[in-house]
Structures are given as structure tokens and as C-alpha cells.
C-alpha positions as CSV (number, residue, x, y, z in Angstrom):
1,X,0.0,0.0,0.0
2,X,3.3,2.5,0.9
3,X,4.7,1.8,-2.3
4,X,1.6,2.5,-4.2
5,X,1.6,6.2,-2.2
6,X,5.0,6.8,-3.0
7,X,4.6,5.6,-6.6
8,X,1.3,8.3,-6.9
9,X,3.0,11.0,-5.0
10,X,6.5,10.2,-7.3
11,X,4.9,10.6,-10.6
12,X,2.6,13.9,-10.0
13,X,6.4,15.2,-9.2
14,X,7.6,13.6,-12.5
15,X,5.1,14.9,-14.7
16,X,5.8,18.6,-14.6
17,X,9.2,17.9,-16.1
18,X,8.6,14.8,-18.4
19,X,8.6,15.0,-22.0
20,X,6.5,13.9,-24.4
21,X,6.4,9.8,-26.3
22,X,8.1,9.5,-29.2
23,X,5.5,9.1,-32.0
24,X,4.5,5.5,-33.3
25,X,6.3,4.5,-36.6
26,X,4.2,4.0,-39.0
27,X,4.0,-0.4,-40.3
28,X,6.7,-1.3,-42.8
29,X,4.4,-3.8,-44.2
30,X,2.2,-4.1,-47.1
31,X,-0.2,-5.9,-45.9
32,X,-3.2,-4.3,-44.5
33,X,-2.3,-3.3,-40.9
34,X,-4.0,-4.3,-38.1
35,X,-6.2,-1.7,-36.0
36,X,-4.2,-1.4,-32.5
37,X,-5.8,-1.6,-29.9
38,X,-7.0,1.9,-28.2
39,X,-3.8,3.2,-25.5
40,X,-7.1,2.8,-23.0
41,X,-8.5,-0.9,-23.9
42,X,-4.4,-1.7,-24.0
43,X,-3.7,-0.3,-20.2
44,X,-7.2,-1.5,-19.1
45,X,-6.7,-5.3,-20.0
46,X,-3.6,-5.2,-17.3
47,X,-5.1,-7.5,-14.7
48,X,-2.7,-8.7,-11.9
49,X,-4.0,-12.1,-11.7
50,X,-3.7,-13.0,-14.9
51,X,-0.2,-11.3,-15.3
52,X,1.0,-13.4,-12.9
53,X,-0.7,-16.8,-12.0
54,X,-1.0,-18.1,-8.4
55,X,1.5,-21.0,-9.8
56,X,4.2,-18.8,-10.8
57,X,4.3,-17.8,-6.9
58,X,4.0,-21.2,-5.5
59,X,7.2,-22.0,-7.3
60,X,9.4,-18.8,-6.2
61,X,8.1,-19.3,-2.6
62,X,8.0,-22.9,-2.3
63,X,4.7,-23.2,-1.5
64,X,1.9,-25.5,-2.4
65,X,-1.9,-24.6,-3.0
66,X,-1.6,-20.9,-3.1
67,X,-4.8,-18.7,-4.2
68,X,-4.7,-15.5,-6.3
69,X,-7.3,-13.0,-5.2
70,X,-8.2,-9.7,-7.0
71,X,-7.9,-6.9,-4.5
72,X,-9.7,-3.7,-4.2
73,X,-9.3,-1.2,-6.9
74,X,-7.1,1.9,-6.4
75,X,-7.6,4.8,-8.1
76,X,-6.1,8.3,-7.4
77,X,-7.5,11.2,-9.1
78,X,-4.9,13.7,-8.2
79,X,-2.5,12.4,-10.3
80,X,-4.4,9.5,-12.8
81,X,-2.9,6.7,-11.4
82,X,-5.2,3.7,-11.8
83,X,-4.4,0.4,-9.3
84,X,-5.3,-3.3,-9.8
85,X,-4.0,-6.2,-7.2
86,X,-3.5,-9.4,-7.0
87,X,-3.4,-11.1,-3.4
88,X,-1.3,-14.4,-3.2
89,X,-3.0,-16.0,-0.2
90,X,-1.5,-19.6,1.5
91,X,-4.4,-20.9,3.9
92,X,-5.9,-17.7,4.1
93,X,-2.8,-15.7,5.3
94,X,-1.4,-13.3,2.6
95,X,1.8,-14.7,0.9
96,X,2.3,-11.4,-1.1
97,X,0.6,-8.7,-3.7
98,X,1.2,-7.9,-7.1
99,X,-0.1,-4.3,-7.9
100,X,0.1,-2.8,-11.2
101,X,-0.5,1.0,-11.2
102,X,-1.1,2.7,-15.0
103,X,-1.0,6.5,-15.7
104,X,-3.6,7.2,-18.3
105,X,-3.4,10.6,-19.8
106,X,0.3,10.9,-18.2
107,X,3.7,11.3,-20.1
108,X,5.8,10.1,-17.3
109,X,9.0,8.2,-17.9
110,X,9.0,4.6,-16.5
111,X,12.4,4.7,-15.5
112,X,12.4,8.5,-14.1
113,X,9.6,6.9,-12.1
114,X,11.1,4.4,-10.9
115,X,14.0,6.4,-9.8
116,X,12.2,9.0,-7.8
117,X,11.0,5.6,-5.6
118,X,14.0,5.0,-5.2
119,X,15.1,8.3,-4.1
120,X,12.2,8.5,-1.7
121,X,12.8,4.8,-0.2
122,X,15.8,4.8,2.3
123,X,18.0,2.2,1.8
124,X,16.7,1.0,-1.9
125,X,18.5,-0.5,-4.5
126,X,18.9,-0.5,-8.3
127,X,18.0,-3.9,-9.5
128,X,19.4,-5.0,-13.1
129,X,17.8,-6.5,-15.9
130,X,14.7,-4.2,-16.4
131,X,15.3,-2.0,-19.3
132,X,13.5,1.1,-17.7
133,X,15.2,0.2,-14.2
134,X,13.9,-1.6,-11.2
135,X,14.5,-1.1,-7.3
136,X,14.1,-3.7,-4.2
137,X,14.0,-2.1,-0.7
138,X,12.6,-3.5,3.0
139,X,10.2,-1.8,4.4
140,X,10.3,-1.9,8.9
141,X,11.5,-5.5,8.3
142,X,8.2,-6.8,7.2
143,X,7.9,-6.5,3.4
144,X,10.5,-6.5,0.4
145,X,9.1,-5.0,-2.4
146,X,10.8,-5.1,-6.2
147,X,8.7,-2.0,-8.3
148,X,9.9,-1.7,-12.3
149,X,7.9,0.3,-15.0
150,X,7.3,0.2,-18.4
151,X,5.4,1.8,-21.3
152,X,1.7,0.3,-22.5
153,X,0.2,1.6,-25.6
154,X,1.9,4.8,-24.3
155,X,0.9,4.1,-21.1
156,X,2.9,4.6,-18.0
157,X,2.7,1.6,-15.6
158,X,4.3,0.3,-12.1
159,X,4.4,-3.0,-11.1
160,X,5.8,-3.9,-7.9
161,X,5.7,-7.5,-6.0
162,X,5.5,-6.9,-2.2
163,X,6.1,-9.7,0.2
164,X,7.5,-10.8,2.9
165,X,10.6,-8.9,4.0
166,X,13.3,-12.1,3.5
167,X,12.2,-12.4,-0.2
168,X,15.7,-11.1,-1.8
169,X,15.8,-9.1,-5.3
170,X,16.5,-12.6,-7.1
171,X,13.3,-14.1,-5.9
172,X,11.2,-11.0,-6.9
173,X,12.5,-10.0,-9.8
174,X,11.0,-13.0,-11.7
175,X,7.5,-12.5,-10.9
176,X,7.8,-8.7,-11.6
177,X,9.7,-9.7,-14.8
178,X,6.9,-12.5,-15.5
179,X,3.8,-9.7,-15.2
180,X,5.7,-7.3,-16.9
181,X,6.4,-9.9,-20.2
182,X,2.5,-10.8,-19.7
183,X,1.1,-7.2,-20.2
């Protein structure tokens, strides 16, 4: 929940100095091009759960049976960031949560995102192997959370993989990378 403030109250920083996108290239194709879907529909169709299956947890936490569970909706006006979760839950206790935060209307960069959490998170650390960044911290010794960011259909988006604090970068960053491949 933290990490989805400080992601909100990062990006309305961000977004009086970001730029622009870069415009779509036009197909190189003959053939009839396909109509892409609309920046909205794209963004829209990120659902946690299915960007990263309750299986694909059970594996990186060695545990059997686990449940995915859509949680509440997040949205924050003040600065268009739109939240979806995902609740990993192991005989009803929570196991972790997958939140994926998009910026309609915004022209944030991922990766200046991503480094204004970690500016604002004491202690965090850069976490290779995500082309617009990535940074693990702990938060009070009771959650590790890996947050990276990408562009979809234009779109500005967070995802970040919370859970318990001994879970190190190497164990988070596949799930993160996982949702992020599945959007």
C-alpha cells in the first residue's frame, strides 16, 4: 500500500518535467495493418492475476496450494494513477501482492519513475535486468518490495511485487519480470 503512495506522490512530481512519447512508426508492411488496440483498452486489460498466475508464486516461494485473489481497486485522481492487485494467499494468510499501477493521460517516464522511488525509499536499490530500471527495498523489516515500470500503448505503468521482507531481489524480480512480459 506504501509503495503504491510513494509511486502516486513520485509521478505527480515527474510529470511537470517529463517530456513527451516519441511518435508511433508507422508499419513497414504491405499488408493491411492491423487496428491497434486503443492506449485505454491496452492499459485497461492489465489484470494482476492473470499477469502473474497463483503457480508462478508457488514456485518462487515454495509453497503449495496458493490462491490468487483480485484486490480492491485503487484509483487516485490527483495524479491518474489507476491500481489493480492481486493477493497471493496460503491458507488464508497473505503470501504477497502484485499491484500494477497505470497513468492514463500521463507522459511520465518509467524509468524517471522508478527512480524517484527509489530516491524516496531509504535504503533501496537498483536492481538489473529491467530496461527502464527496477528497485528492491525492505520496508520496517516486514515487506521486500521489487517496483519496475514500463510503457503500455503509451501508457505509464508500475508493477511492484510486495512480500515478505526475506524475499531477496533474485526471488522478486522474476515474478515482476513475469507480469511485466505478460502485459
Amino acid at each position: 500500500m506504501r509503495t503504491l503512495v510513494v509511486a502516486f506522490v513520485a509521478f505527480a512530481a515527474l510529470t511537470a518535467c517529463s517530456s513527451g512519447d516519441e511518435p508511433s512508426k508507422a508499419p513497414s508492411s504491405s499488408a493491411a495493418p492491423k487496428p491497434a488496440p486503443s492506449t485505454n483498452a491496452a492499459a485497461a486489460s492489465l489484470d494482476p492475476c492473470k499477469l502473474l498466475p497463483a503457480e508462478a508464486v508457488s514456485k518462487a516461494l515454495f509453497l503449495d496450494n496458493l490462491q490468487a485473489v483480485p484486490g480492491p481497486v485503487q484509483d487516485n485522481a490527483a495524479n491518474g494513477g489507476k491500481a489493480r492487485n492481486c493477493e497471493y494467499q496460503h491458507d488464508g494468510k497473505a503470501a504477497g501482492k502484485l499491484a500494477v499501477t497505470r497513468y492514463e493521460g500521463k507522459q511520465g517516464k518509467p524509468a524517471e519513475m522508478v527512480a524517484a522511488i527509489k530516491k524516496a525509499k531509504p535504503g533501496a536499490q537498483d536492481v538489473p535486468g529491467f530496461p527502464d530500471g527496477a528497485v528492491y527495498y525492505v520496508e520496517g523489516q516486514k515487506a521486500a518490495t521489487l517496483v519496475a515500470g514500463e510503457l503500455v500503448a503509451g501508457t505509464p505503468v508500475l508493477v511492484n511485487y510486495t512480500g515478505p521482507a526475506r524475499m531477496t531481489p533474485e526471488q522478486l524480480a522474476p515474478l515482476v519480470k513475469q507480469a511485466l512480459a505478460a502485459g
